[in-house]
C-alpha positions as a Python dict, from the first residue, in 0.01 Angstrom:
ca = {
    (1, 'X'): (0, 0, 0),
    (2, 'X'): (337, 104, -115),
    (3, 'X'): (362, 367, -394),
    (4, 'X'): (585, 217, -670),
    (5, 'X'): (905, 514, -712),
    (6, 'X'): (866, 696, -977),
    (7, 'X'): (1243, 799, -1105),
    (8, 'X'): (1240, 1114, -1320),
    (9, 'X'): (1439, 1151, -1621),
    (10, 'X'): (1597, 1461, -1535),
    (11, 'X'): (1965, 1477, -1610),
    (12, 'X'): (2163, 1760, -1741),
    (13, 'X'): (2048, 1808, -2104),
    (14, 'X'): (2213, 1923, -2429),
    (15, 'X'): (2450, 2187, -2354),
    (16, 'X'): (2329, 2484, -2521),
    (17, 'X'): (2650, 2720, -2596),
    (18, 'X'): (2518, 3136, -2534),
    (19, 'X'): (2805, 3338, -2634),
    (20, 'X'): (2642, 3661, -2592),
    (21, 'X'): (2843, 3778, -2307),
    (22, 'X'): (3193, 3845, -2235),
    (23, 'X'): (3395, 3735, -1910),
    (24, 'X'): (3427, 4033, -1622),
    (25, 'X'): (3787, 3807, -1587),
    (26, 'X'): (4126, 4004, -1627),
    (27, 'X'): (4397, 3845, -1806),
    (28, 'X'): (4782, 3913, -1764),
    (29, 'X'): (4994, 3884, -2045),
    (30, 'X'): (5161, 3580, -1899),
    (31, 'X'): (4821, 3388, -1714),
    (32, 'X'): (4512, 3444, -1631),
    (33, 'X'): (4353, 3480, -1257),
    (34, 'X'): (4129, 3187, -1177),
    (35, 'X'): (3789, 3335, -1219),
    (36, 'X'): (3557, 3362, -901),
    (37, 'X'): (3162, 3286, -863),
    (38, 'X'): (2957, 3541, -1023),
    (39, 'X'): (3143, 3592, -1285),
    (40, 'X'): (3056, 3463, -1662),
    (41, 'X'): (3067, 3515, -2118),
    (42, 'X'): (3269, 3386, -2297),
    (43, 'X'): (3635, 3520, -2371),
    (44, 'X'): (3917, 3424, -2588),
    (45, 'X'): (4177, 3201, -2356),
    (46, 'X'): (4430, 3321, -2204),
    (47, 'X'): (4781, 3182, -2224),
    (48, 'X'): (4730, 2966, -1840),
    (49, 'X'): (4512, 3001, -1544),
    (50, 'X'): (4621, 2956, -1235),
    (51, 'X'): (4445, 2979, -848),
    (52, 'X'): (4578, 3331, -777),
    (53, 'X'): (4359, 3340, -441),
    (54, 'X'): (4371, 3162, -134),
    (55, 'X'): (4486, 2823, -228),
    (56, 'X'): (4197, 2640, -15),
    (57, 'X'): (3909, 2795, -205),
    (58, 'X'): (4034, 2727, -527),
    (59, 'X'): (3959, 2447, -746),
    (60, 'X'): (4155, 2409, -1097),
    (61, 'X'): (4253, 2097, -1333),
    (62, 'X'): (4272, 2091, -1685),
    (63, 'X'): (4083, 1986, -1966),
    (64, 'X'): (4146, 1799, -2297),
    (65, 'X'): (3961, 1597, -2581),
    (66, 'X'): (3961, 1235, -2670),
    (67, 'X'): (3831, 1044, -2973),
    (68, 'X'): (3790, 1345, -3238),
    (69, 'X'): (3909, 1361, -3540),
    (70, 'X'): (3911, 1792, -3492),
    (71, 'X'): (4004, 1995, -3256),
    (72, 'X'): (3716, 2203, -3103),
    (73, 'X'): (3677, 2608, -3165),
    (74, 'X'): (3623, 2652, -2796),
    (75, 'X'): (3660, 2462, -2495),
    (76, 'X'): (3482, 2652, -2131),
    (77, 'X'): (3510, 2528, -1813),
    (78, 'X'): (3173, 2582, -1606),
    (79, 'X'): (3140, 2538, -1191),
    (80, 'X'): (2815, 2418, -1061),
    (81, 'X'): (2711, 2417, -665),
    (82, 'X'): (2556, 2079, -726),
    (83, 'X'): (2460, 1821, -1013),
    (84, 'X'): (2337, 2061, -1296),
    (85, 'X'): (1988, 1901, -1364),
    (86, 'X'): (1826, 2082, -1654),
    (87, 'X'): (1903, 2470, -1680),
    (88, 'X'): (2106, 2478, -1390),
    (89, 'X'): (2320, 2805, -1434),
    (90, 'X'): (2694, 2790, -1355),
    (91, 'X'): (2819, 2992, -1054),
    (92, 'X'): (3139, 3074, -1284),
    (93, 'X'): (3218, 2991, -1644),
    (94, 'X'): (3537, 3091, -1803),
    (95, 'X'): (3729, 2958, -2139),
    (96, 'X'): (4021, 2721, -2109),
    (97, 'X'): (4351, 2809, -2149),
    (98, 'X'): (4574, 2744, -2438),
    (99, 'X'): (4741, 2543, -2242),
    (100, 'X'): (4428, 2354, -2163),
    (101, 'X'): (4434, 2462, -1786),
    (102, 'X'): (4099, 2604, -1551),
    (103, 'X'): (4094, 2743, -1217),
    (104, 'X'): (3793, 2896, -1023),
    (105, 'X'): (3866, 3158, -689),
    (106, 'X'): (3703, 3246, -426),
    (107, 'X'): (3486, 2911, -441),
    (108, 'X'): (3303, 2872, -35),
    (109, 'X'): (3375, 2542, 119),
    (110, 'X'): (3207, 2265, 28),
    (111, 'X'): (3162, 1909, -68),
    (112, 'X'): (2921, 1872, -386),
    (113, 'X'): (3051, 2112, -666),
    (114, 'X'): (3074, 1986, -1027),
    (115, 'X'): (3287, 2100, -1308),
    (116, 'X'): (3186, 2058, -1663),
    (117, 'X'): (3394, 2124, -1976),
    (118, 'X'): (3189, 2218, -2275),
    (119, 'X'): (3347, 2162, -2584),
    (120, 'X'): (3264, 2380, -2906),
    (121, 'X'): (3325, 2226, -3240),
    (122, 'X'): (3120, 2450, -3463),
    (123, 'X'): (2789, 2279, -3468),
    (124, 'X'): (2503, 2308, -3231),
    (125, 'X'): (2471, 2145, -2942),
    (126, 'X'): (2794, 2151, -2792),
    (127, 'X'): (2931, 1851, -2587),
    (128, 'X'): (2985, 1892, -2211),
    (129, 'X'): (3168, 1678, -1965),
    (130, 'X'): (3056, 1627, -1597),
    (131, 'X'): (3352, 1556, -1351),
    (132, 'X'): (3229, 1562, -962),
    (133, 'X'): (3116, 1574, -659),
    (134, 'X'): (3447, 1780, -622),
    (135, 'X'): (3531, 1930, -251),
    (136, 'X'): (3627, 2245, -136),
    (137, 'X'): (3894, 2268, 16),
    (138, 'X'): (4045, 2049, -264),
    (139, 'X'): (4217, 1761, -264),
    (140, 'X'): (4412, 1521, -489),
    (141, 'X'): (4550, 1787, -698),
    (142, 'X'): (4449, 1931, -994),
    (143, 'X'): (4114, 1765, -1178),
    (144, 'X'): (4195, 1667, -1548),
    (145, 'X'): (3870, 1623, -1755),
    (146, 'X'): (3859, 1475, -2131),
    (147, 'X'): (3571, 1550, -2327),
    (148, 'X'): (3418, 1261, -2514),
    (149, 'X'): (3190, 1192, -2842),
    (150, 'X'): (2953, 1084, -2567),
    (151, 'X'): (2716, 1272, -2317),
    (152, 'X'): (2574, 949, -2064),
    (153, 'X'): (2390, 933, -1795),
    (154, 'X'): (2248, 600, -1603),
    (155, 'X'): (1997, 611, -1268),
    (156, 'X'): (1952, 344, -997),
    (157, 'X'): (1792, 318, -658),
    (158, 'X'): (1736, 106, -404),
    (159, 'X'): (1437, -116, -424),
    (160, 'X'): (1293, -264, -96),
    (161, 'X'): (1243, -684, -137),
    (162, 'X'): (869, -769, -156),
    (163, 'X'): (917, -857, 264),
    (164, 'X'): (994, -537, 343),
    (165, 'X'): (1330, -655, 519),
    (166, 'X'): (1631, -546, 311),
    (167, 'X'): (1650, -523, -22),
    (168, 'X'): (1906, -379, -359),
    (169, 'X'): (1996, -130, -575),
    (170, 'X'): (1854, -149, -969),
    (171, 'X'): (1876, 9, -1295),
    (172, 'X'): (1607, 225, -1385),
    (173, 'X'): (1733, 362, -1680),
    (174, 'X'): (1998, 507, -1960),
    (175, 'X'): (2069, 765, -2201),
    (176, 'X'): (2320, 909, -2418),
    (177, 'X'): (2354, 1175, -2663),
    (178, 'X'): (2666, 1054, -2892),
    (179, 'X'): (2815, 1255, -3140),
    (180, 'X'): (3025, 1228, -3445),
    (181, 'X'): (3445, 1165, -3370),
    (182, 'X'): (3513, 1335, -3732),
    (183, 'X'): (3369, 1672, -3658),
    (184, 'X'): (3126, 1700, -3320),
    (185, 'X'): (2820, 1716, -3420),
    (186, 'X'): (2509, 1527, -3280),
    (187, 'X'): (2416, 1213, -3431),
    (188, 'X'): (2056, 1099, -3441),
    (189, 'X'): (1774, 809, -3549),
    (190, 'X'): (1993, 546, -3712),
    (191, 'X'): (2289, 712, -3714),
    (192, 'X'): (2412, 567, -3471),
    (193, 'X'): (2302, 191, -3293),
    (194, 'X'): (2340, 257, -2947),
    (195, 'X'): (2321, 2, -2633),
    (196, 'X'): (2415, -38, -2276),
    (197, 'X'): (2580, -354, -2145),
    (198, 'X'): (2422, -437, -1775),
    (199, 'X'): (2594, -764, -1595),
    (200, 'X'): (2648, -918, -1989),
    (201, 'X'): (2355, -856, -2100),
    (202, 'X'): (2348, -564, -2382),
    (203, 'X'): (2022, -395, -2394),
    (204, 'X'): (1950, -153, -2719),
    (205, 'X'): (1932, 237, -2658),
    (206, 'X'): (1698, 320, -2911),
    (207, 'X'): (1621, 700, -3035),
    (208, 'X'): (1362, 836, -2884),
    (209, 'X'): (1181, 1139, -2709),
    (210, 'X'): (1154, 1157, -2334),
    (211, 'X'): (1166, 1424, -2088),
    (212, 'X'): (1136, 1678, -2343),
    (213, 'X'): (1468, 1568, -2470),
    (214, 'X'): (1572, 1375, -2786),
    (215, 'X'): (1797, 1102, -2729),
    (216, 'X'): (1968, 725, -2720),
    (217, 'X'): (1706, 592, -2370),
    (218, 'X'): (1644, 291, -2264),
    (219, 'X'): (1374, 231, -2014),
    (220, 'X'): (1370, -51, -1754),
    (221, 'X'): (1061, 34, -1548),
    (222, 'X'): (923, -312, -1607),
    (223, 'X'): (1202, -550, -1479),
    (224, 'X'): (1468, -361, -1354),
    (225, 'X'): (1778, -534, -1339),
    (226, 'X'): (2019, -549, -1061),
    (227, 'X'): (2269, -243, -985),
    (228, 'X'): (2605, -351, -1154),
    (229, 'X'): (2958, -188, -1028),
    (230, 'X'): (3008, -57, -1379),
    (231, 'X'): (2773, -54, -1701),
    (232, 'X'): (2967, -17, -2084),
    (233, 'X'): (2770, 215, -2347),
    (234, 'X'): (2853, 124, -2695),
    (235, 'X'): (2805, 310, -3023),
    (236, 'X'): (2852, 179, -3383),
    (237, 'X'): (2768, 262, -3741),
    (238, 'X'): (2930, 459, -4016),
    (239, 'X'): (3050, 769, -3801),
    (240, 'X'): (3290, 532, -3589),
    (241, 'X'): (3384, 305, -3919),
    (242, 'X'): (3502, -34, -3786),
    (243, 'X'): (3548, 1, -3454),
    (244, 'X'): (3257, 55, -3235),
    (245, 'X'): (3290, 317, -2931),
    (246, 'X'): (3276, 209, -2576),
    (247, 'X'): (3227, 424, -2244),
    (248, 'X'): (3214, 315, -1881),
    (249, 'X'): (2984, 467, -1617),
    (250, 'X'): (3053, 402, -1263),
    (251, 'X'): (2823, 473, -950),
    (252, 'X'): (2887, 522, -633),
    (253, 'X'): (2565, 436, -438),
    (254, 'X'): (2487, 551, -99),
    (255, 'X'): (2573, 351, 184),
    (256, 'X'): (2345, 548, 420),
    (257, 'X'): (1955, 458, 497),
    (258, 'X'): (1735, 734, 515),
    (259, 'X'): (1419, 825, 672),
    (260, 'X'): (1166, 1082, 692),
    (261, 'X'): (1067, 1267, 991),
    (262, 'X'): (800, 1407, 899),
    (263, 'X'): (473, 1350, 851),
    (264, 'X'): (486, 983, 1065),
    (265, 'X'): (436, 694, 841),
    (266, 'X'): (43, 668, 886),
    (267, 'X'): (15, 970, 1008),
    (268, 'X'): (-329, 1190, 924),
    (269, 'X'): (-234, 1566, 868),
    (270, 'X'): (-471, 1876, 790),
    (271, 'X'): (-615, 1880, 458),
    (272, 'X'): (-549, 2223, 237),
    (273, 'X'): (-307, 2287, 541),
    (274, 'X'): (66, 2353, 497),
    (275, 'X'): (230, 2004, 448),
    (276, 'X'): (581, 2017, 564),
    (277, 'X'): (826, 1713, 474),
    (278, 'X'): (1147, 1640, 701),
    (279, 'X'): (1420, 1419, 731),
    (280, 'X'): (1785, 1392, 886),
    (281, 'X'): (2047, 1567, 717),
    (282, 'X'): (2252, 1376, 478),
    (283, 'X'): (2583, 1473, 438),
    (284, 'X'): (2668, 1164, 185),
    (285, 'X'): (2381, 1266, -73),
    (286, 'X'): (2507, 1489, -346),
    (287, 'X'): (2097, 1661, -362),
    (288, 'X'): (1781, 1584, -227),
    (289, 'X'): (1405, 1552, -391),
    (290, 'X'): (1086, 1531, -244),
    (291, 'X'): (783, 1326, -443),
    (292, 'X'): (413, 1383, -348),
    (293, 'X'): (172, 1081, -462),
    (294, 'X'): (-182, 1073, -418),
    (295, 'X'): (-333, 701, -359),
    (296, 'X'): (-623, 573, -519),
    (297, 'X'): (-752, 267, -625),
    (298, 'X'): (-633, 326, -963),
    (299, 'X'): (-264, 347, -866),
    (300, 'X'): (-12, 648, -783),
    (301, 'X'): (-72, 1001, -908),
    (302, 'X'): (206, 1254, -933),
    (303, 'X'): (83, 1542, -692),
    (304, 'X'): (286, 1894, -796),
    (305, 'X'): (565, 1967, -997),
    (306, 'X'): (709, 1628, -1195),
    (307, 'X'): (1008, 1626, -1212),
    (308, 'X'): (1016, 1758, -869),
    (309, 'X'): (1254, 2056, -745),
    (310, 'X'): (1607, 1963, -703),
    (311, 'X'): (1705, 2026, -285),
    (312, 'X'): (2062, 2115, -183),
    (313, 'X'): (2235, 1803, -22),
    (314, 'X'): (2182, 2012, 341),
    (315, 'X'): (1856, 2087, 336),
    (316, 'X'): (1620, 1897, 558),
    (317, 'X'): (1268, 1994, 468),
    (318, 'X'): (1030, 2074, 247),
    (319, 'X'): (705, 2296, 284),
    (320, 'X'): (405, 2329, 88),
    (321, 'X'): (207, 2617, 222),
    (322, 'X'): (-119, 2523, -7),
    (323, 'X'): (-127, 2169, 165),
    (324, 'X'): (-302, 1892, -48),
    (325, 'X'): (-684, 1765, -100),
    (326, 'X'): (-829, 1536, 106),
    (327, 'X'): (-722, 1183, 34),
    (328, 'X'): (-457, 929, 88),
    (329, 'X'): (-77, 1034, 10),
    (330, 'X'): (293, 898, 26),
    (331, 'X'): (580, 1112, 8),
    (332, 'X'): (930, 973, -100),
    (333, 'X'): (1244, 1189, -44),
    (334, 'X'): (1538, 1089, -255),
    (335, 'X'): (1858, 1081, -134),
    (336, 'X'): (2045, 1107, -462),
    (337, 'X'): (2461, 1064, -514),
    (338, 'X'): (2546, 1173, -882),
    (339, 'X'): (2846, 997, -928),
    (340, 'X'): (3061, 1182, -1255),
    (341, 'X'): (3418, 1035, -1205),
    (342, 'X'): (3698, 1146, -1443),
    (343, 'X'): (3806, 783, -1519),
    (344, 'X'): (3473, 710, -1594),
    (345, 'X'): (3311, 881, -1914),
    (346, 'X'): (2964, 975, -1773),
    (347, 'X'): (2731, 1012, -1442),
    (348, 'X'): (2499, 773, -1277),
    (349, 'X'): (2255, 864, -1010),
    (350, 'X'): (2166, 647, -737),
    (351, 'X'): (1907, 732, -524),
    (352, 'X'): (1839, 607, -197),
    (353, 'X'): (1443, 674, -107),
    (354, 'X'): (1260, 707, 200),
    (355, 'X'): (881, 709, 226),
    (356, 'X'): (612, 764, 418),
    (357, 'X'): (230, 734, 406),
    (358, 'X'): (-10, 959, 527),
    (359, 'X'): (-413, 1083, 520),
    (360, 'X'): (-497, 1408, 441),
    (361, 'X'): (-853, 1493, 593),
}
């Protein structure tokens, strides 16, 4: 028997503004240096920032807001190593420019880093923008990211066909936090009538509480429908007047299939003996998580943290010293690409999963 995939709602949460520290970063009266990892606060902006390092290890753009009827207090520009999930902490943070300009220094090479703008109008939480996976050296020039009265995120993977040849990608599920264009702050219950349009069909986003997070979700764990190339979110009621608001989300799935190593589907391993989990690396995933199930007749059971740790995109295993119980098992890895493009206004995940079964005795 096949474990049904259990996705986790774990996407980057509210952004939670802590302006107790001030920025190590030196400012010239005419720019400002682009900041390097390691250093963080907050700090009023400086006139422009600019790569002042080597130009290969530098990533910059420039950041802006869309769809407000204010102009926020504070705008910062954070740089993440991979797909902030939770309280991921930024390897740099420093405030915009003036002139609405970012750069980070001294960034190591690399293919998975994600910017987000965080934009401070006054009222708690703020709103933050993800734009990524961004590379290292960069290319394309400089990345421009527009914050939005929107904070979405959508997750698919790929579901194996009942004859275990082939098979598709599918929507697991969507939220949004959405917040007022007049002055930022977060709207809530029936506030706002929020809904996600998947091939046509418009499915409501109702408020609710899941993943210790309250927010617009919508759940399709009991018919998921097919993957689509693009999915709308819409928002209406008296904040937007009129006119409702519309945002596009657009994936970029994997086009790799994965497999595990280790243990050997059907393989018996050592119970209460370290359990170690492998698999090829995977240079196209943007991170990796491992999944432990225990098998009884009574379905699937989550076996150790849930949601599970969040792997770097190169690692290729995954040890737990304490081993497991006795019993029958499967393992997924996913193989997740977090797909935050800056024509898009939001992120979807799509996961790729291997699996294996084993028996622990």
């Amino acid at each position: 028997m096949r474990a049904a995939a259990i996705l986790f709602v774990a996407a980057w949460g509210v952004v939670s503004l802590a302006v107790a520290c001030s920025s190590g970063n030196e400012q010239s009266p005419v720019q400002g240096d682009g900041g390097s990892p390691g250093e963080g606060g907050v700090q009023p902006p400086p006139p422009h920032w600019a790569c002042s390092g080597e130009a290969g290890a530098c990533l910059s753009g420039t950041a802006a807001t869309k769809g407000f009827g204010k102009q926020p207090q504070l705008l910062l520009a954070e740089l993440y190593p991979m797909f902030p999930l939770g309280s991921a902490v930024p390897l740099a943070q420093e405030t915009v420019a003036t002139d609405g300009t970012w750069a980070f220094d001294d960034v190591p090479a690399g293919g998975h880093y994600y910017v987000q703008i965080v934009g401070d109008f006054g009222t708690a939480p703020a709103i933050g923008t993800l734009a990524g996976p961004l590379s290292v050296p960069a290319t394309g020039g400089p990345v421009a990211v527009t914050v939005q009265p929107v904070q979405a995120v959508a997750s698919e993977h790929f579901q194996q066909a009942s004859s275990g040849m082939g098979g598709s990608f599918v929507l697991d599920w969507a939220s949004a936090h959405v917040f007022s264009p007049s002055d930022g702050s977060e709207l809530q219950n029936s506030e706002a009538t929020v809904a996600i349009d998947v091939g046509g069909t418009s499915a409501p986003m109702p408020w609710t509480t899941t993943g210790g997070q309250k927010l617009y979700f919508v759940d399709f764990a009991m018919a998921p429908p097919a993957a689509q190339a693009s999915y709308t979110i819409t928002a209406s009621g008296q904040a937007f007047g009129s006119m409702p608001a519309s945002w596009t989300l657009v994936p970029s799935p994997p086009s790799f299939t994965p497999t595990i190593t280790s243990p050997a589907n059907g393989a018996t391993v050592g119970a209460k003996q370290p359990l170690a989990v492998s698999w090829p690396p995977q240079s196209g995933a943007d991170y990796v998580t491992v999944a432990l199930f225990q098998v009884t007749d009574a379905g699937a059971t989550p076996v150790g943290p849930n949601p599970p740790p969040q792997l770097p995109p190169d690692t290729t295993s995954d040890v737990d010293d304490a081993g497991v119980p006795p019993g029958s098992y499967v393992v997924d890895v996913y193989f997740t690409t977090a797909a935050c493009p800056t024509t898009a206004q939001g992120c979807v995940l799509s996961s790729a999963v291997a699996a294996a079964q084993f028996t622990a005795q």
